[in-house]
ZAMARGU-4260 file (C-alpha; in steps of 0.2 Angstrom, whole numbers, plus 5000, padded with zeros to 4 digits):
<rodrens>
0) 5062/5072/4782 | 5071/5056/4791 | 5080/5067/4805 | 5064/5079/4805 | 5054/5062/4813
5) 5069/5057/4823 | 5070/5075/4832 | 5051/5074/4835 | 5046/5076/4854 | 5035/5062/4861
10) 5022/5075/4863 | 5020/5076/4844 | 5020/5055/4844 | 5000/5055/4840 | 5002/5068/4828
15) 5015/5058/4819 | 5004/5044/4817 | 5016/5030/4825 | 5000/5028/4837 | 4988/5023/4824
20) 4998/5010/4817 | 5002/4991/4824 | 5017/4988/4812 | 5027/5005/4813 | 5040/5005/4826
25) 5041/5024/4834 | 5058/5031/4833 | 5059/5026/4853 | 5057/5009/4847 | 5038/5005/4855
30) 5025/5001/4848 | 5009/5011/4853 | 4996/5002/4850 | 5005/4984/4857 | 5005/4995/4873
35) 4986/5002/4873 | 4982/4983/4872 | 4990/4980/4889 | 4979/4995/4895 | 4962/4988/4889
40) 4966/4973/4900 | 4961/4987/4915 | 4946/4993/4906 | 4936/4981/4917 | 4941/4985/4933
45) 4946/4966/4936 | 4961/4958/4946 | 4966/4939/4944 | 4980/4932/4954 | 4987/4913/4953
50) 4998/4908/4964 | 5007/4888/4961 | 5009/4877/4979 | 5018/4862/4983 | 5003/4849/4974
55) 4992/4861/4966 | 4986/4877/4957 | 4975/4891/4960 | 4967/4906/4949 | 4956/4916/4957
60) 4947/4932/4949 | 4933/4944/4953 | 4914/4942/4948 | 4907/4957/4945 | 4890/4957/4938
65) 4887/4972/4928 | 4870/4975/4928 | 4856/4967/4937 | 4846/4961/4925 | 4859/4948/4918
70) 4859/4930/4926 | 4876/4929/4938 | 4879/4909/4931 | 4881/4915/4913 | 4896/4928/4920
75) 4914/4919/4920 | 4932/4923/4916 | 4936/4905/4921 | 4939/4892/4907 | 4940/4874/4905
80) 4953/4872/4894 | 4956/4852/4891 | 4953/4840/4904 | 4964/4845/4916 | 4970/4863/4910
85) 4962/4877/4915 | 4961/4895/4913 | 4958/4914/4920 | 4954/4929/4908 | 4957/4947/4913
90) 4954/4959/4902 | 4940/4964/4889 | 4929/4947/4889 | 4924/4946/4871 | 4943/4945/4865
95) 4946/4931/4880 | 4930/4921/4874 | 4941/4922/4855 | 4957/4919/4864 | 4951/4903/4875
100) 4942/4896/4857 | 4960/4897/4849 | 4968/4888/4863 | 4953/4875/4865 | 4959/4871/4844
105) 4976/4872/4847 | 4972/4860/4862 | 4960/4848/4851 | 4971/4848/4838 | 4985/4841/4846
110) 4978/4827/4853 | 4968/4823/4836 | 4989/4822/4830 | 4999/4814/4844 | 4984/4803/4856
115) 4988/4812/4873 | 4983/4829/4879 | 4995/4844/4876 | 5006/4848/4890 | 5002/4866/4899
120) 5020/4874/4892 | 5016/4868/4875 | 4998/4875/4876 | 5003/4891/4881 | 5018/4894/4869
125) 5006/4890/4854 | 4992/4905/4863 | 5009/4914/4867 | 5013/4913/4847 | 4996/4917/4840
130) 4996/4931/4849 | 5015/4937/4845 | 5009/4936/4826 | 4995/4948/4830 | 5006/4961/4834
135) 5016/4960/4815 | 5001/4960/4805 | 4991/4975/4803 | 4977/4966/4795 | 4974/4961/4814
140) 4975/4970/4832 | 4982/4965/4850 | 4969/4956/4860 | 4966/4967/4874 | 4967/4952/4888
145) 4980/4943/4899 | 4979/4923/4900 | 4984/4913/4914 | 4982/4895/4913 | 4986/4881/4925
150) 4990/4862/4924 | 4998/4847/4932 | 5011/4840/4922 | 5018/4820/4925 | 5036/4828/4927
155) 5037/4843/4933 | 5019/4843/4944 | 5009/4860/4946 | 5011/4874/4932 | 5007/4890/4931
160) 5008/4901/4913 | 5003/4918/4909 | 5002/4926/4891 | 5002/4942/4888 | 4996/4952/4872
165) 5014/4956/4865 | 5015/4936/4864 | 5027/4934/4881 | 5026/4921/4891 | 5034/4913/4906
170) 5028/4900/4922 | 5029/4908/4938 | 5026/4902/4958 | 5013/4917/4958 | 5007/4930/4947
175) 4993/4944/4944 | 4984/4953/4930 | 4971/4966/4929 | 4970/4986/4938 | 4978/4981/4955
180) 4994/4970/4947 | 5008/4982/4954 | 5000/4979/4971 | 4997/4962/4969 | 5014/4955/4962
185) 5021/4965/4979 | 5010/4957/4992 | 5016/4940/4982 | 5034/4943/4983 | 5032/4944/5003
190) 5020/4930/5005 | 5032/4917/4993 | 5049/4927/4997 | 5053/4910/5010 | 5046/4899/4993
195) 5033/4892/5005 | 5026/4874/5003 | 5010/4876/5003 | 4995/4863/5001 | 4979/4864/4992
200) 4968/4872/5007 | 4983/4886/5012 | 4986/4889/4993 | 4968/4894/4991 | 4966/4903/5006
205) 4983/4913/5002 | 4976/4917/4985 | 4959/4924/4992 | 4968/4935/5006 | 4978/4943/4994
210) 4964/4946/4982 | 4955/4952/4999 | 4969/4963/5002 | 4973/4973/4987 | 4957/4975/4983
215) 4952/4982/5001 | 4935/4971/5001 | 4929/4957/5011 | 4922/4946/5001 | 4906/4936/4997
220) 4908/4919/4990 | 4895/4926/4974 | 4909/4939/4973 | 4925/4928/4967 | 4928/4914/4957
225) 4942/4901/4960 | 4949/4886/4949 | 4960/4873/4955 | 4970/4859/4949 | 4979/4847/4962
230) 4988/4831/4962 | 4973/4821/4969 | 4960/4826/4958 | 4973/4833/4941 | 4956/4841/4934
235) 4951/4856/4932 | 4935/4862/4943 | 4929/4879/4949 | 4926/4880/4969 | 4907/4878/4972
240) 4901/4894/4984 | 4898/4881/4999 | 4919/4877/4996 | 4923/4895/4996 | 4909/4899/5010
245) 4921/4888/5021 | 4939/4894/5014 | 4933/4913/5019 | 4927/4909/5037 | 4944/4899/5039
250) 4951/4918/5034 | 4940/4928/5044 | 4946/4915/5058 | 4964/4919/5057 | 4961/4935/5053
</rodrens>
C-alpha cells in the first residue's frame, strides 16, 4: 500500500487526502494546505509594499472599502504595534486582527519582564514562531495573512520584517505581499539595485509610485494608506490624507 501512495500522480493528490490534512507531508514533500494559506493572502485583492531608506520606514497598502454603507475610518490593515513598531496586514483581515493581538501580547509581555520595548527582530521572530507551530498542530490552521512590520532600532536604525504563514521570516531593504507581489518585488529590484539612500520624503514617494505602477491606477489619497517610522520622530504614525495629498502631487509632478 506504501509504494501504491508513492506512485500516485499529483492529479490524484486530493483524492488521497494529503490536501485536507495540516500535518501529513505529501509524498513530494509539501504541505497542501500550508500552501492554500499563502493563496488566501490573495483572496482580497490587496497589494502591500515596504520599502526601508537611509533614516526611515515605509508600508504602504491599498484601501479598498467594500461596500458603501461601511464607514471608510473603521477600514485599516495598518497597526500600531508598541510605540514605535508598526504594522501592514495583507491577506484575509479577520486572521490579521488575531495575528496583530498576538503580537501586541507578545510585545506587552516582554516589556512587563525586561522594562524596555522589544526590539523589531525579536517581535517578529516570536509572530514568526507562533505561526510556524500552527503549521505542526492539526488542532489549529495557517493564518491566511502576511505581516510586515517596521521599526528603528538604537543599533542597527530602520527595520523592516515580514512573516509569512509557514512561520519564515527575514528583514529586507524592500519587500511586497498580496495579488501583484511577483510584479512588485521586480519593479523593487530596479528601483533599489544601486542600494539608493533615500530620505523620508523620496522613500515615501518611491513606495507610492511603485504601488501606482503595478497596480496601473492613479491614486487618491482616500485610496491608500501609508505608515512611517523615521529617525526624527521613531514613532509609528499613519500619513494624514493632507501629507499624502502633497506626496502624490510631487509624483504627478515628476511624472
Amino acid at each position: 500500500r506504501f509504494e501504491r501512495i508513492l506512485n500516485l500522480d499529483p492529479s490524484t493528490m486530493s483524492s488521497a487526502g494529503f490536501d485536507r490534512h495540516l500535518t501529513i507531508f505529501s509524498p513530494e514533500g509539501r504541505l497542501y494546505q500550508v500552501e492554500y494559506a499563502f493563496k488566501a493572502i490573495n483572496t482580497d485583492n490587496i497589494t502591500s509594499i515596504g520599502i526601508r531608506g537611509k533614516d526611515c520606514s515605509v508600508v504602504i497598502t491599498q484601501k479598498k472599502i467594500p461596500d458603501k454603507l461601511i464607514v471608510p475610518e473603521t477600514v485599516t490593515r495598518m497597526f500600531q504595534l508598541t510605540e514605535h513598531h508598526g504594522c501592514v496586514m495583507t491577506g484575509m483581515i479577520a486572521d490579521a486582527r488575531h495575528q496583530v493581538e498576538r503580537a501586541r501580547h507578545e510585545a506587552a509581555e516582554w516589556r512587563y519582564k525586561y522594562g524596555y520595548e522589544i526590539p523589531l527582530d525579536m517581535l517578529a521572530r516570536r509572530v514568526a514562531d507562533i505561526s510556524q507551530l500552527y503549521t505542526q498542530q492539526a488542532a489549529m490552521r495557517p493564518l491566511g495573512c502576511t505581516m510586515m512590520l517596521i521599526g528603528m532600532d538604537e543599533e542597527h536604525g530602520p527595520q523592516l520584517f515580514k512573516c509569512d504563514p509557514a512561520g519564515y521570516f527575514v528583514g529586507y531593504k524592500a519587500t511586497s505581499a498580496g495579488v501583484k507581489m511577483i510584479e512588485a518585488n521586480n519593479a523593487l529590484e530596479k528601483k533599489i539595485r544601486k542600494n539608493p539612500e533615500w530620505d523620508r520624503t523620496q522613500t515615501i514617494e518611491a513606495a507610492i509610485s511603485t504601488l501606482s505602477t503595478i497596480v496601473s491606477m492613479d491614486f487618491k489619497p482616500s485610496e491608500i494608506e501609508v505608515g512611517v517610522v523615521c529617525a526624527e520622530e521613531p514613532k509609528f504614525r499613519l500619513l494624514s490624507e493632507d501629507e499624502l495629498e502633497k506626496h502624490l502631487t510631487n509624483i504627478a509632478e515628476q511624472d
